[in-house]
C-alpha positions, -999 to 999 in steps of 0.1 A, spaced: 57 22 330 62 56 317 62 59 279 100 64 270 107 31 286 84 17 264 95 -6 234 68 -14 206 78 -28 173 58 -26 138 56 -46 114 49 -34 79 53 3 64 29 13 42 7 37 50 -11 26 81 22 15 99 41 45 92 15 66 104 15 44 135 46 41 143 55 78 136 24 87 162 42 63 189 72 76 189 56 112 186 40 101 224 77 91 236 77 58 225 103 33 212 93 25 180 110 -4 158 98 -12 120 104 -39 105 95 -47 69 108 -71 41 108 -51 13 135 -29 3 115 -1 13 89 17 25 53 23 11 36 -10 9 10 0 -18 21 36 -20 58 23 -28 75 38 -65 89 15 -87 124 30 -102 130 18 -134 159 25 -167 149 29 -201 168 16 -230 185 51 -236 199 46 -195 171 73 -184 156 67 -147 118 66 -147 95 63 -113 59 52 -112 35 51 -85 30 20 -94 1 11 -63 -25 34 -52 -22 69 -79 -39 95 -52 -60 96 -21 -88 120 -13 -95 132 25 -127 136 43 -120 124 81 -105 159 97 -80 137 119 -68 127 80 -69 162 69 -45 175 99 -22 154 87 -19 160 55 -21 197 62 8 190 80 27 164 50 19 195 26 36 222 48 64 200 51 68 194 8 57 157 15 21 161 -2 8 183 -34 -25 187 -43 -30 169 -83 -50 193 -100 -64 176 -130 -92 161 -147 -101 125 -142 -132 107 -164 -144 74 -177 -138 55 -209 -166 40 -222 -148 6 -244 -185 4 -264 -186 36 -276 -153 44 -274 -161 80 -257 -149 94 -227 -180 103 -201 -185 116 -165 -154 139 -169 -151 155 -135 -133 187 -135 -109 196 -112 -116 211 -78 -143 189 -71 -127 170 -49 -93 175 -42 -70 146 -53 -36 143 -30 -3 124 -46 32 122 -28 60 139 -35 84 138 -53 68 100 -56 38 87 -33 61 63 -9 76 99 1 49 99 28 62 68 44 96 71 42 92 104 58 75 87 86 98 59 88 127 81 96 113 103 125 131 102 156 121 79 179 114 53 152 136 29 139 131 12 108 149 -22 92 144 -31 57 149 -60 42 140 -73 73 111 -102 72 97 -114 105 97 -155 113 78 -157 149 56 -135 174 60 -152 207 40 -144 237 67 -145 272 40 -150 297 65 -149 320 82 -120 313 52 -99 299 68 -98 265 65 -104 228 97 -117 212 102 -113 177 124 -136 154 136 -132 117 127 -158 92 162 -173 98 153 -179 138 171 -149 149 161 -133 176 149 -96 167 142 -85 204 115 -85 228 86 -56 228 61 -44 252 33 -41 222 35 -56 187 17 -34 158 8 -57 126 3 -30 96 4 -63 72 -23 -88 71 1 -115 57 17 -118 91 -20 -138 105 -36 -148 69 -34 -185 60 -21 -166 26 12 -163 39 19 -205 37 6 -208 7 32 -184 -9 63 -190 17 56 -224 25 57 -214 63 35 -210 86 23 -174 95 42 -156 121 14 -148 143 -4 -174 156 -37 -162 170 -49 -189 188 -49 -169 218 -72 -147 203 -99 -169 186 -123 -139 181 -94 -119 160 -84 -154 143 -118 -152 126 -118 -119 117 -89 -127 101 -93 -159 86 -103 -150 50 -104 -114 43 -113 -110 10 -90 -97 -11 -88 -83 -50 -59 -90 -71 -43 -66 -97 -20 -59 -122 -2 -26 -127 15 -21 -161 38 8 -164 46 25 -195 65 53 -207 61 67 -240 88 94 -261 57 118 -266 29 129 -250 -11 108 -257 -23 141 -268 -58 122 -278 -64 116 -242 -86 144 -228 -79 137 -187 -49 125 -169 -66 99 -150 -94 76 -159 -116 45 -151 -126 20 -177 -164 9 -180 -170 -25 -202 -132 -35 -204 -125 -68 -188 -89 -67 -187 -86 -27 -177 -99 -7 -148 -79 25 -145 -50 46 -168 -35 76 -151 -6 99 -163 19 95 -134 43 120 -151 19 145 -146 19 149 -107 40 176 -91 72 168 -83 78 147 -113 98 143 -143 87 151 -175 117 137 -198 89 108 -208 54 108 -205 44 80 -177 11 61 -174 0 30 -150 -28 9 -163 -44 -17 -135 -61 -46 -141 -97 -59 -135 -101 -80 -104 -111 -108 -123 -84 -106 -150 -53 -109 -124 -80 -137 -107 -81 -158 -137 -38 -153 -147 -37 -161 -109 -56 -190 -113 -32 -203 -140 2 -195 -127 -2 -198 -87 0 -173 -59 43 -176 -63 56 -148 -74 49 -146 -110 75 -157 -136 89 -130 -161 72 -150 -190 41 -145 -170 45 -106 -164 51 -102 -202 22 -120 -214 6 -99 -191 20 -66 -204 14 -78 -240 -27 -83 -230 -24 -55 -209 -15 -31 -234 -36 -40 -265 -69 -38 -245 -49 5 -243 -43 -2 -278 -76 -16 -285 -95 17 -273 -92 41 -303 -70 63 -288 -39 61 -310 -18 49 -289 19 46 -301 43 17 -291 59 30 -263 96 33 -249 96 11 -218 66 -13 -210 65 -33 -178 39 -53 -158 36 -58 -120 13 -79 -99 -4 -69 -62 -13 -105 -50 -37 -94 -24 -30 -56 -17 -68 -43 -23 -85 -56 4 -123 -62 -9 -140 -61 26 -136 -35 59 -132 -58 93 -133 -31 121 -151 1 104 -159 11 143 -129 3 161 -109 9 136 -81 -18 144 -81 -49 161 -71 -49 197 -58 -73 221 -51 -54 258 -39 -83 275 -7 -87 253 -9 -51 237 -15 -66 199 -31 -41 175 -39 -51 140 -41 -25 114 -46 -17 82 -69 -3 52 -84 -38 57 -100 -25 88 -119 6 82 -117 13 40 -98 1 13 -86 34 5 -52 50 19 -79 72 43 -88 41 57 -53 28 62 -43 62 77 -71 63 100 -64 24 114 -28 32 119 -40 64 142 -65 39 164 -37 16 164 -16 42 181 -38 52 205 -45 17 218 -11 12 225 -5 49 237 -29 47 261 -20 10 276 11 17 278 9 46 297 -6 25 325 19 -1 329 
């Protein structure tokens, strides 16, 4: 089968399946994306919110930057930053010390070269999303993979039992389609049944996974006592990182912007209280309240600020790497590749770099049929 005739859908659209499905169609293949969110990014989407005053703020809400050192990765993003997609975030980033209440290890900038989105870091994926050859369907959650033996096919349904079409490859960018995880919070079964695949089922089975909390603030002035724009937290127990999302390129400086994440084991033990469900606005407030007076509690004069909202990632950091060599998982007899940051790093290197192997599995099976 030559390549144009060639049908493959993706599920998922951060990073990893964007890439992917953006280097399929690239080779002449049909790409379709489907994705239940709203839109694309995964954990490089922006959250738009309104302040009181009616004013539209953005944070990058997920993953704040991503460094490159595979050249594969670096072509790309050679090629995101010709096209205004990426800019380089030259700042300073340090450490907080919650003892002493000093900042230490303040790296300076040019050390190593910290990449953000832009105008927000989901404009990488949604870039990607809407190359030709690749079409993408938000809002779109996927119910069943089925195997046609008889026809050589996958067929895809929608959570509502509606048929989605039928692929020559299938492309899972989001570990929630195979993980156990997936019942637990939907009360389904997951889509993908693996039993077919016992050695991928296991691979699969638990990966580990951290939680986190994102709170996003926005303050009326700049935190002038804050000597870096980005910084991790060493003895805190509720914080782990601060950056100042208002000052990456591309962004708006009407308010100043900063994310705070959680500790692991802070968003574990909330977790542990409230369930995996999606959290309850009562919960995300009480959140944001703790959240912010560990901030509060550093020193730093921080004022109250304008707009203060919390967020949680259920299981978006993925704690251990299940394919560091090949990269994704790969079935050839039904052309099913699994990918993801999961696979090689948990960094948005590693889910770039899985989304390329996934890609070329496919590419180069499909160009045998």
């Amino acid at each position: 089968m030559n390549n144009a005739a060639s049908k493959v859908t993706v599920v998922g659209s951060g990073i990893s399946g964007a890439v992917c499905a953006c280097t399929l169609a690239r080779n002449g293949i049909s790409v379709t994306l489907f994705d239940s969110a709203r839109g694309p990014g995964g954990r490089m989407s922006q959250r738009r919110e309104t302040s009181e005053d009616g004013n539209e703020m953005l944070f990058d809400h997920g993953a704040p930057f991503f460094t490159v050192t595979n050249n594969d990765v670096l072509a790309l993003v050679r090629e995101w930053e010709s096209g205004g997609l990426v800019a380089e975030w030259k700042v300073n980033l340090g450490s907080f010390d919650r003892v002493s209440k000093k900042f230490v290890n303040i790296q300076q900038d040019g050390m190593n070269k910290k990449y953000v989105g832009v105008p927000g870091m989901n404009s990488i994926c949604k870039a990607l999303c809407h190359q030709p050859g690749v079409e993408s369907k938000f809002g779109v959650g996927v119910g069943r993979f089925e195997w046609l033996e008889d026809k050589n096919l996958w067929s895809v349904s929608g959570l509502d039992g509606q048929s989605l079409g039928q692929f020559n490859g299938v492309v899972a960018s989001d570990k929630n389609v195979v993980s156990p995880r997936f019942r637990d919070v939907t009360g389904r079964p997951p889509p993908l049944d693996l039993t077919f695949a016992p050695d991928l089922a296991v691979k699969l089975e638990e990966i580990p996974v951290n939680p986190c909390f994102a709170l996003m603030l926005a303050f009326s002035k700049p935190l002038s006592p804050i000597p870096v724009k980005g910084f991790s937290f060493q003895d805190s127990e509720v914080l782990s990182w601060a950056h100042c999302d208002s000052s990456k390129p591309g962004r708006s400086a009407h308010s100043e912007r900063w994310v705070l994440h959680s500790t692991a084991d802070y968003a574990r033990t909330v977790i542990a209280q409230t369930g995996l469900q999606k959290p309850s606005e009562a919960t995300l407030k009480k959140v944001a309240e703790e959240m912010f007076q560990e901030f509060q509690g550093t020193g730093l004069s921080i004022p109250l600020p304008i707009f203060r909202k919390a967020h949680r990632w259920g299981s978006a950091f993925p704690a251990a790497s299940i394919a560091k060599e090949e990269r994704c998982l790969w079935d050839v007899k039904k052309r099913l590749a699994i990918c993801g940051d999961f696979c090689v790093s948990p960094n948005v290197e590693g889910a770039i770099l899985s989304g390329l192997a996934a890609a070329s599995k496919l590419t180069e099976i499909l160009s045998c049929l």
